[in-house]
C-alpha positions as CSV (number, residue, x, y, z in Angstrom):
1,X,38.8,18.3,17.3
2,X,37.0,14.9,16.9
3,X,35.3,12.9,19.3
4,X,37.4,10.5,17.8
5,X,40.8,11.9,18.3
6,X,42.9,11.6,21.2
7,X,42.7,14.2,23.3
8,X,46.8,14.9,23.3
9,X,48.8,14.2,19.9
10,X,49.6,10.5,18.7
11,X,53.4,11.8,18.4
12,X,53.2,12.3,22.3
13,X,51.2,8.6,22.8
14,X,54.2,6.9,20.6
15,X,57.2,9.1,22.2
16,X,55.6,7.6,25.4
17,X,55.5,4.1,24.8
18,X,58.9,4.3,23.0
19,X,60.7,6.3,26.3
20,X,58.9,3.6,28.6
21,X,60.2,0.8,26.8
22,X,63.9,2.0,27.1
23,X,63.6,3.3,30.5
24,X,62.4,-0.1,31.6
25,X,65.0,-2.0,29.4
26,X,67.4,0.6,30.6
27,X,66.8,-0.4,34.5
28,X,66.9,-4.2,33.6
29,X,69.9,-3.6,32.1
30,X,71.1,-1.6,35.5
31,X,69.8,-3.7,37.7
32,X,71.6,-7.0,36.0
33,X,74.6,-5.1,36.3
34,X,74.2,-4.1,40.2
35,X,73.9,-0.1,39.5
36,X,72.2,2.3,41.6
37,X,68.6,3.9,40.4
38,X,68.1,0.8,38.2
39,X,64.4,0.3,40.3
40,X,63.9,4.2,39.8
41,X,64.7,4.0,36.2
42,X,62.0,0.9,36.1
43,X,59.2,2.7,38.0
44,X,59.8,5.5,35.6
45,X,59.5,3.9,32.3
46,X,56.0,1.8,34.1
47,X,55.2,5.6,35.1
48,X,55.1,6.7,31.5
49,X,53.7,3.2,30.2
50,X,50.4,3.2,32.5
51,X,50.0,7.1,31.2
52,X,49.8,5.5,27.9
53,X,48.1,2.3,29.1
54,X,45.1,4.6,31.1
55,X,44.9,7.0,27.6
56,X,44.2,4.5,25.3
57,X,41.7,2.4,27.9
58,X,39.7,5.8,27.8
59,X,40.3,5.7,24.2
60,X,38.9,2.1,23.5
61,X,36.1,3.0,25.9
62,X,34.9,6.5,24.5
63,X,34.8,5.6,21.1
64,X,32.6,3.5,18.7
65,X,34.9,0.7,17.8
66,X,34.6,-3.0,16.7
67,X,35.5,-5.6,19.5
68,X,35.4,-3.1,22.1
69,X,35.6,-5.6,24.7
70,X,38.4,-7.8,23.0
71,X,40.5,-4.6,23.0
72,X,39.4,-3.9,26.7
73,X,40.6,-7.5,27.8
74,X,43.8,-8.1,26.1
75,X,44.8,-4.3,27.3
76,X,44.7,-6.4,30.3
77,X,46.4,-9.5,29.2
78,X,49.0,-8.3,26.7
79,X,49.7,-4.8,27.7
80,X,52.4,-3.9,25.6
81,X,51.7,-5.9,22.7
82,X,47.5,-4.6,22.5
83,X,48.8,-1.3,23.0
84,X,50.5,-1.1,19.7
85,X,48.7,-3.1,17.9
86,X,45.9,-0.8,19.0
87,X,47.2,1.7,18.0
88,X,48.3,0.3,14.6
89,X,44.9,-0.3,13.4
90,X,42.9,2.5,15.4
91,X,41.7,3.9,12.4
92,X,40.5,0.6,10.4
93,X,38.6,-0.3,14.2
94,X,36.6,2.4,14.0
95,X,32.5,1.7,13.2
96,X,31.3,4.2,10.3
């Protein structure tokens, strides 16, 4: 494997971010609607985000990429939104 690769499969990183999405707009949905386990649906899906969030900090940190501290700080700003846009253009950021 790479030093550039992720150390688990991009297939597992999107399956993530696409689970914690609907699990959180799942327990929104819940919790508007006054249903039981809508907070344990919610912690769940942030469970799985900050996985995702924490793999591609390590990701952005380990490898030689442009901007490295833009990515850094708007992982920390715009969670979501830097995460897949990160991982959009992952392989264009890298430095040859």
């Amino acid at each position: 494997m790479e030093s550039n690769d992720f150390r688990i499969s991009l297939r597992i990183i999107w399956a993530f971010i696409g689970a914690s999405f609907l699990l959180i707009m799942a327990g929104v949905v819940l919790k508007i609607i006054h249903l039981p386990l809508a907070e344990t649906i919610i912690l769940l899906g942030l469970f799985f985000f900050f996985l995702v969030w924490i793999a591609i900090v390590l990701d952005v940190y380990n490898n030689n990429i442009r901007n490295k501290f833009f990515w850094l700080l708007s992982l920390f700003v715009f969670p979501y939104f830097a995460l897949i846009i990160y991982l959009v253009r992952r392989k264009v950021l890298r430095e040859r």
